[in-house]
C-alpha positions as CSV (number, residue, x, y, z in Angstrom):
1,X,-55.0,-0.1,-26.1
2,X,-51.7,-1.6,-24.8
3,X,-48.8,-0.5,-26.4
4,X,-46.8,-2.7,-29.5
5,X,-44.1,-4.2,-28.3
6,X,-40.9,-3.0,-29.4
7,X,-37.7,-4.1,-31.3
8,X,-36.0,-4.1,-28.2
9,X,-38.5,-6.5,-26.3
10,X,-39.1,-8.7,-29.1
11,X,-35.6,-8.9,-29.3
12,X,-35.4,-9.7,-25.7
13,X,-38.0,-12.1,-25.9
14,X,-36.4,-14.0,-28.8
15,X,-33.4,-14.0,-26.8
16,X,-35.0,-15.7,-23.5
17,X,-36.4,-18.2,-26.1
18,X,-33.1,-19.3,-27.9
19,X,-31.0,-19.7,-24.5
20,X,-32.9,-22.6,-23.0
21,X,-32.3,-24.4,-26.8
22,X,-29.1,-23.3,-26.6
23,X,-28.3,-25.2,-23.5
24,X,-30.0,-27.6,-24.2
25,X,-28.1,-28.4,-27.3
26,X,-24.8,-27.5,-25.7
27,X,-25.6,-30.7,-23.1
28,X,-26.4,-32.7,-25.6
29,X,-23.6,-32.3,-27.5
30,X,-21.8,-32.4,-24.3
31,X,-23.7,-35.8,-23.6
32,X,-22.5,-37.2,-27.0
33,X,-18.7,-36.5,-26.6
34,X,-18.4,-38.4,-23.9
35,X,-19.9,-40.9,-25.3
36,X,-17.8,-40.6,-27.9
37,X,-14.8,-40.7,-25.6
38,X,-16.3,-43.4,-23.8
39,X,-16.2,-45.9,-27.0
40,X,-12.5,-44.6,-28.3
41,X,-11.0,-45.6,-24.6
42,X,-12.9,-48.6,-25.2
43,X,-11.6,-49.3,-27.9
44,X,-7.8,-48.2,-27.3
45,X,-8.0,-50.4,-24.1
46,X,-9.0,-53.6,-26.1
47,X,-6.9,-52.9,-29.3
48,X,-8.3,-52.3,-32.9
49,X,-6.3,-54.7,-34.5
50,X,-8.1,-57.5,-32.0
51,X,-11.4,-55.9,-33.2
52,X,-10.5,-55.7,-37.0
53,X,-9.5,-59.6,-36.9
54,X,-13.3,-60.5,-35.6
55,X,-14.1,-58.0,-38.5
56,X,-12.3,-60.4,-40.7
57,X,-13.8,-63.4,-39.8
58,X,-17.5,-61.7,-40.2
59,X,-16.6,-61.3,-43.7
60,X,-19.2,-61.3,-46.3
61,X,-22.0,-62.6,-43.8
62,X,-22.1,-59.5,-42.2
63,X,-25.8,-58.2,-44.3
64,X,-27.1,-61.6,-42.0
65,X,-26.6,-59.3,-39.0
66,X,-29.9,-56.9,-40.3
67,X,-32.0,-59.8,-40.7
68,X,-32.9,-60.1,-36.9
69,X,-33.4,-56.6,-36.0
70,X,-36.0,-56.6,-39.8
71,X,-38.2,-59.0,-38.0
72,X,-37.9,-58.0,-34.9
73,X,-39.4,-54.1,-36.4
74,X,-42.0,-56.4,-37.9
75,X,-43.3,-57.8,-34.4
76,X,-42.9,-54.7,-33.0
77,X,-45.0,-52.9,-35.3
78,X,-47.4,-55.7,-35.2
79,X,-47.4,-54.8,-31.3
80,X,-48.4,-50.8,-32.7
81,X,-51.0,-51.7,-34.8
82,X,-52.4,-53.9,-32.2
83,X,-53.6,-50.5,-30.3
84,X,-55.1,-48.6,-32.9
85,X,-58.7,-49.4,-34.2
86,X,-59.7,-52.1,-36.1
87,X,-60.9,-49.5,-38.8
88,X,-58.0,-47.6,-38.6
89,X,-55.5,-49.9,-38.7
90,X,-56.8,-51.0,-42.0
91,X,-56.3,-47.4,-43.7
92,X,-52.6,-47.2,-42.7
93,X,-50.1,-49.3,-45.1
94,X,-48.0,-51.8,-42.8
95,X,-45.3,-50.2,-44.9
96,X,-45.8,-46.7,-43.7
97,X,-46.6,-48.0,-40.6
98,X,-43.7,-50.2,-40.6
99,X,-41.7,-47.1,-41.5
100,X,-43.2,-44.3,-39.3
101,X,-42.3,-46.5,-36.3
102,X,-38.7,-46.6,-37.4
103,X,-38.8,-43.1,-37.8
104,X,-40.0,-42.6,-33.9
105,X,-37.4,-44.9,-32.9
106,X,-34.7,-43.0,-34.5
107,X,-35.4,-40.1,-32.6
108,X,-35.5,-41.9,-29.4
109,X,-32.1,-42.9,-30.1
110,X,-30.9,-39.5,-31.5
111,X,-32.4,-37.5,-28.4
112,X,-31.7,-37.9,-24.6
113,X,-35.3,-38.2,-23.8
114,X,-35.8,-41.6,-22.0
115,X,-36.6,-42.7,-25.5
116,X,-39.7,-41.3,-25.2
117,X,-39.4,-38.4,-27.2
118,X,-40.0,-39.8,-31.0
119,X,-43.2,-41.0,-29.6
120,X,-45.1,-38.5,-30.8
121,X,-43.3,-38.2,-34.0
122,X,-45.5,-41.3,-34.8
123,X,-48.2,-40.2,-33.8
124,X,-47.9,-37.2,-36.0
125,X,-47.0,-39.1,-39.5
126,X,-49.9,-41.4,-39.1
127,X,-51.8,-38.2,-39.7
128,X,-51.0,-38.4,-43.3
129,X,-53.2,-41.6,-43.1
130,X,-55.9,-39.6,-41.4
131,X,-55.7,-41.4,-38.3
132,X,-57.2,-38.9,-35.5
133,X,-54.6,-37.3,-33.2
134,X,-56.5,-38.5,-30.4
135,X,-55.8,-42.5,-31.8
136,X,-52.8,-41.9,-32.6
137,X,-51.5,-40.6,-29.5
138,X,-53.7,-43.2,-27.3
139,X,-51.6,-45.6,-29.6
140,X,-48.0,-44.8,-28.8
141,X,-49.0,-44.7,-25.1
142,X,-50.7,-48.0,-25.2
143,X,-48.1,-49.7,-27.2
144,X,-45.0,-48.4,-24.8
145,X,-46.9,-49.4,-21.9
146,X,-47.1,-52.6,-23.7
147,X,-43.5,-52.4,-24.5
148,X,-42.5,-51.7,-21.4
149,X,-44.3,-54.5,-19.6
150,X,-42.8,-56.9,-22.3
151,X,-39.5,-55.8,-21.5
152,X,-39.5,-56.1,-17.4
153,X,-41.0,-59.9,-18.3
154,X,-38.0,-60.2,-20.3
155,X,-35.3,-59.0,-17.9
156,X,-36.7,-61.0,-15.4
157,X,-36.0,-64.1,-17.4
158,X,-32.6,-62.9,-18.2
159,X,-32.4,-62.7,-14.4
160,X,-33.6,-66.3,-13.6
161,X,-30.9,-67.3,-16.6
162,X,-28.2,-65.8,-14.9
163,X,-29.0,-67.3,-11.4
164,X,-29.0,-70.8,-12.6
165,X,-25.7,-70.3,-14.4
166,X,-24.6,-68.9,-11.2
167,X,-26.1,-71.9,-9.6
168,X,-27.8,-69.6,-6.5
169,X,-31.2,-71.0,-7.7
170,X,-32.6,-70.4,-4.2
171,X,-31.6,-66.8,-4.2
172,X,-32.7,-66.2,-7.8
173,X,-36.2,-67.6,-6.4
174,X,-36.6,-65.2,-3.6
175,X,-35.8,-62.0,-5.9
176,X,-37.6,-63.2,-9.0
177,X,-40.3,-63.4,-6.7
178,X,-39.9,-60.2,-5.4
179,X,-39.4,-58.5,-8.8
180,X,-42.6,-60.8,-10.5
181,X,-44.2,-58.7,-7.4
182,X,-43.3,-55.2,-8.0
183,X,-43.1,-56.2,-11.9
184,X,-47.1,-56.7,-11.5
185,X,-47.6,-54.0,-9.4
186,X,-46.2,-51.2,-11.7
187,X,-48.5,-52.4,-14.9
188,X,-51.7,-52.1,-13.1
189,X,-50.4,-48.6,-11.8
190,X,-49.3,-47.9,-14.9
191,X,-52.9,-49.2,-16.4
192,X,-55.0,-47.4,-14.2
193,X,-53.2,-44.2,-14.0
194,X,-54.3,-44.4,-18.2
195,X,-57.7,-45.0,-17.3
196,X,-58.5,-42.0,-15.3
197,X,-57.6,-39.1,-17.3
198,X,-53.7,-38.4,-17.8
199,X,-53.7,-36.4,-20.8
200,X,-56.8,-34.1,-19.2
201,X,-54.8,-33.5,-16.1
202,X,-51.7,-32.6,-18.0
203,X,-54.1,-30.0,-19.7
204,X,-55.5,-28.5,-16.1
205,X,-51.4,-28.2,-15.4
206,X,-50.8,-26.0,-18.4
207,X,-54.0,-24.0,-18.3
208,X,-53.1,-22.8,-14.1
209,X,-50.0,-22.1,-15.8
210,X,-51.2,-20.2,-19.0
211,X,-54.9,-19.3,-18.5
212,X,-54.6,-17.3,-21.2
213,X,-53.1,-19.1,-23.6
214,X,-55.1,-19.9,-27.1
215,X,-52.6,-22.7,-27.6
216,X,-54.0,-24.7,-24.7
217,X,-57.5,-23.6,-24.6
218,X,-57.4,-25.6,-28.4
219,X,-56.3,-28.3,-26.6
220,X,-58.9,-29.5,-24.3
221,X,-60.7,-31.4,-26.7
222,X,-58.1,-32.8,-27.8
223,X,-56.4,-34.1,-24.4
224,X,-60.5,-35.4,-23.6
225,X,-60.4,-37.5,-26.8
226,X,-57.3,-39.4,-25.8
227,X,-58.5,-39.9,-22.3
228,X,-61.5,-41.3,-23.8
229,X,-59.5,-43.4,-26.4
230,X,-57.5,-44.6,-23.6
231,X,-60.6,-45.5,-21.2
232,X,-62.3,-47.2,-24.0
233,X,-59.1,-49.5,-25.0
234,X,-58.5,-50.8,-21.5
235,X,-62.4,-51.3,-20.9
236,X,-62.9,-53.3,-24.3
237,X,-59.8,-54.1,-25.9
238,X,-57.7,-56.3,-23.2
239,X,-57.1,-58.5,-25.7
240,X,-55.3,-55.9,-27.8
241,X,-53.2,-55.3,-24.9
242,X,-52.5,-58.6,-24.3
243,X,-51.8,-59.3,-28.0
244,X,-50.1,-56.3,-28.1
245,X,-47.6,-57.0,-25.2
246,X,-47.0,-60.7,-26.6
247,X,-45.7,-59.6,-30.1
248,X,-43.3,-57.3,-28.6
249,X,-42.1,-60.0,-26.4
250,X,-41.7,-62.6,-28.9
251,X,-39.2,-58.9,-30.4
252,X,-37.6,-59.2,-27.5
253,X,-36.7,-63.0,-27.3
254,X,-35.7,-62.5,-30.9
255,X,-33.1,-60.5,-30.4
256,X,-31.7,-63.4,-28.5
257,X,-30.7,-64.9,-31.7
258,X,-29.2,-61.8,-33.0
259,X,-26.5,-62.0,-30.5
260,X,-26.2,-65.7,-30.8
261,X,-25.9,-65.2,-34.4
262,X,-23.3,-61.6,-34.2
263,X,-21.1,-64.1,-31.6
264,X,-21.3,-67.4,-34.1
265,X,-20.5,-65.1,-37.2
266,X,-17.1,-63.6,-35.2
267,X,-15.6,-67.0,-34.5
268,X,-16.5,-66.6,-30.7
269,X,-20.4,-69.1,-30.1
270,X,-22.0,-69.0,-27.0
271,X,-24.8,-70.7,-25.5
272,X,-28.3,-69.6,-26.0
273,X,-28.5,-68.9,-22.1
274,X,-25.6,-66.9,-22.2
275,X,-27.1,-64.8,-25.3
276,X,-30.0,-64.3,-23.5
277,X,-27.9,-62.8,-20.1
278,X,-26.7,-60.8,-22.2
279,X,-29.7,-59.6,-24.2
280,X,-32.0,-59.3,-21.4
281,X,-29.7,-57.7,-18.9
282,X,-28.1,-54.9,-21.3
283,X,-31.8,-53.5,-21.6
284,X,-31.4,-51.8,-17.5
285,X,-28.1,-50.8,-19.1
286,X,-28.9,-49.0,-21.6
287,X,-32.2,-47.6,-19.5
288,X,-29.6,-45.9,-17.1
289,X,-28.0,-44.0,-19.5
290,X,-30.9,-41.7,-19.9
291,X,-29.2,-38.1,-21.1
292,X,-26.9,-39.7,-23.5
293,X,-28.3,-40.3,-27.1
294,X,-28.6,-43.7,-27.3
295,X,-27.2,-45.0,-24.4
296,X,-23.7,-44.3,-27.1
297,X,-20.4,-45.2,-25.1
298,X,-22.6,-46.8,-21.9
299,X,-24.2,-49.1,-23.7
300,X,-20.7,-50.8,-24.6
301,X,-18.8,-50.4,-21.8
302,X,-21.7,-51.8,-19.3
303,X,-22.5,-54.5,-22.3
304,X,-18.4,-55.3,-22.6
305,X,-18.4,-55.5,-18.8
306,X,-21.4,-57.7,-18.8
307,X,-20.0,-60.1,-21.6
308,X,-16.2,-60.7,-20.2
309,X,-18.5,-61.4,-16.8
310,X,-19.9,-64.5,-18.5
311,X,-16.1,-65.6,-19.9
312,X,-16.2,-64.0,-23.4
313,X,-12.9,-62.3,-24.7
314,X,-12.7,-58.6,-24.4
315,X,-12.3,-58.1,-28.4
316,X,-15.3,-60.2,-29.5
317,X,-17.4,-58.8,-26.6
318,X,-16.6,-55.2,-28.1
319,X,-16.7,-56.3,-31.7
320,X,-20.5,-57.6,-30.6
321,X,-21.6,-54.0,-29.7
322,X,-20.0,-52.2,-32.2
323,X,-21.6,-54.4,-34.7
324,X,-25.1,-53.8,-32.7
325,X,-24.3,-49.6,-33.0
326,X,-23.7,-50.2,-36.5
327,X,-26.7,-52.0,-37.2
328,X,-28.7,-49.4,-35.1
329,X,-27.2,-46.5,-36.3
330,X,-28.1,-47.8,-39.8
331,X,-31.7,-48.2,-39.2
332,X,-31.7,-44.9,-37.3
333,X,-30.7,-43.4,-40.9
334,X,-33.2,-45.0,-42.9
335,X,-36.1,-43.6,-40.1
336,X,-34.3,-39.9,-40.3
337,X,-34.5,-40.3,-44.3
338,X,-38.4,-41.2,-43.8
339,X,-39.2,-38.5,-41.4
340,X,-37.6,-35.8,-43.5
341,X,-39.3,-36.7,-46.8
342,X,-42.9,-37.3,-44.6
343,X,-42.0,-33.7,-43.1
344,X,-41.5,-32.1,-46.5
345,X,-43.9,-33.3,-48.4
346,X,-45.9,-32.3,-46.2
C-alpha cells in the first residue's frame, strides 16, 4: 500500500496550488491599477470641471443612455438562442436567457481573459434549465464565432467610413479588399476547425498530460457530444448561423446610435458616419487590451484619441466613454447580482 500523505506534503501541495492564484490575482490587480491610473491622467489632462459641464447638459436624459445597450442585449441574445436547438431553446425563459448572457458578459469584462472567459459561465446556468452541457457549450462557441464574424464585417465598414471621410477612396478599396479577403478566410478556418473535433482534441491534450486523471477520463463523453453538437450545427443549421451572425450585427450597428445619441445628449452632435468611425473602430481597441479587465483606462484613451482625430473636443470625447464605462459597469452589476443568486441557489 503507498504511504498517506502527510501534513507536511499536503501542506506543500496546497501551497504549490495557491501561488499560481496568487499571481495571478496579484497581475490582475496590477492590470486594473493601471487602468485606473490610465483614466485619472485622462482625466487630469482634460479637466473635470470640462467633464462635469457635459454632465450638466446630460441632465435628466441621462436613463436614455441604457436604452441602446437594452436592445442591443436583446439582439444579441436573440443571436444565442439562434444556436441552441429548436427544442431547447423553447425550455429556457428569454428572461433567464436574457439574463444568463449578461451574467457571462460581466465576467468577460471583469476578467483579463480575451473575453472569453464568462463563456462558459453561460453555459453552466443554462443547466438550471436542463439544457445538456454538451448544447450549451456547442452554443457559446457557435454564437462567438458568430459574434466574432459580425464584428470583423462591422470594422470593416467602419473602415470604408473612415476612408471616404478621408477622401483616399482608392486606397480604402485596395485594403477593404484585402481585409474582405483575410476577413473570409478566418471564418471558414474558424468553421471548419469546429467541424472536426476541437473539444476531443483538447481532451487527447489533457489525458497525455494526466493519464491518470478521473477528472478527464469523465470527460470524454462529454468533449465527443460537443464535437458532435458542433458537426451537426454546421452540417444542418447554416441558417442558424447565418441568422445568428445577422442579429448580432444588426447589435453592432445599433450601437451606432448610442454614441450618436451619448454625443447629441452632451451638447456636442456628430454625423452618423462619424458615430460609426468611432463605434466600429474602438472594437480593435478595446481587443488589444487583452490582460486588462475590460479594456478599463485603454479603452478611453485609444477611444479619446480616436474621437479628437475626427475634430471632437477633448472633454465631450472623454465625457462619451465615461458615460459608456458607466453604462457597462452598470450592466456588469446587474449580471454579477444574477450569477451569485443562480450560484447559490443552487
Amino acid at each position: 500500500m503507498g504511504r498517506p500523505p502527510t501534513a507536511k506534503s499536503a501542506e506543500a501541495e496546497t501551497g504549490l496550488t495557491a501561488a499560481p492564484s496568487l499571481r495571478r490575482r496579484a497581475r490582475r490587480m496590477a492590470a486594473l491599477a493601471i487602468g485606473l491610473l490610465l483614466v485619472a491622467a485622462l482625466v487630469y489632462s482634460v479637466g473635470l470641471a470640462d467633464i462635469v459641464d457635459r454632465l450638466r447638459v446630460l441632465g435628466p436624459a441621462a436613463p436614455l443612455l441604457l436604452v441602446p445597450y437594452l436592445v442591443i442585449n436583446v439582439l444579441d441574445t436573440l443571436g444565442w438562442r439562434c444556436t441552441l436547438p429548436a427544442d431547447v431553446a423553447r425550455r429556457v425563459p428569454f428572461a433567464s436567457l436574457y439574463l444568463a448572457r449578461m451574467a457571462g458578459e460581466a465576467v468577460n469584462s471583469v476578467t483579463p481573459t480575451a473575453a472569453v472567459g464568462g463563456e462558459p459561465v453561460k453555459a453552466h446556468l443554462l443547466r438550471n434549465w436542463g439544457v445538456p452541457s454538451s448544447d450549451g457549450v456547442a452554443s457559446v462557441v457557435i454564437a462567438k464565432t458568430a459574434l466574432t464574424v459580425s464584428q470583423i464585417g462591422f470594422i470593416l465598414i467602419g473602415l470604408a467610413a473612415l476612408f471616404d471621410r478621408l477622401e483616399r477612396r482608392a486606397l480604402g478599396a485596395f485594403w477593404l479588399a484585402v481585409l474582405i479577403g483575410v476577413g473570409i478566410g478566418f471564418t471558414i478556418l474558424m468553421v471548419r476547425l469546429q467541424r472536426r473535433g476541437p473539444i476531443s482534441t483538447v481532451w487527447r491534450w489533457l489525458h497525455r498530460i494526466a493519464p491518470h486523471s478521473p477528472l478527464v477520463a469523465r470527460l470524454e463523453a462529454r468533449a465527443e457530444a460537443i464535437d458532435s453538437r458542433l458537426a451537426d450545427f454546421y452540417g444542418a443549421e447554416r441558417a442558424a448561423f447565418r441568422n445568428a451572425t445577422l442579429l448580432h450585427f444588426c447589435g453592432w450597428l445599433l450601437g451606432i446610435g448610442e454614441v450618436w445619441m451619448i454625443m447629441a445628449l452632451i451638447g456636442v452632435p456628430v454625423s452618423v458616419r462619424d458615430a460609426l468611425i468611432i463605434e466600429s473602430l474602438a472594437q480593435p481597441i478595446r481587443a488589444a487590451s487583452l490582460f486588462i479587465p475590460g479594456g478599463l483606462g485603454a479603452q478611453e484613451v485609444g477611444g479619446v484619441a480616436l474621437c479628437t482625430f475626427l475634430g471632437v473636443p477633448k472633454p465631450a470625447a472623454l465625457t462619451l466613454w465615461l458615460l459608456k464605462r458607466a453604462r457597462e459597469l452598470l450592466f456588469d452589476g446587474v449580471g454579477l447580482a444574477y450569477l451569485t443568486r443562480q450560484t447559490t441557489r443552487h
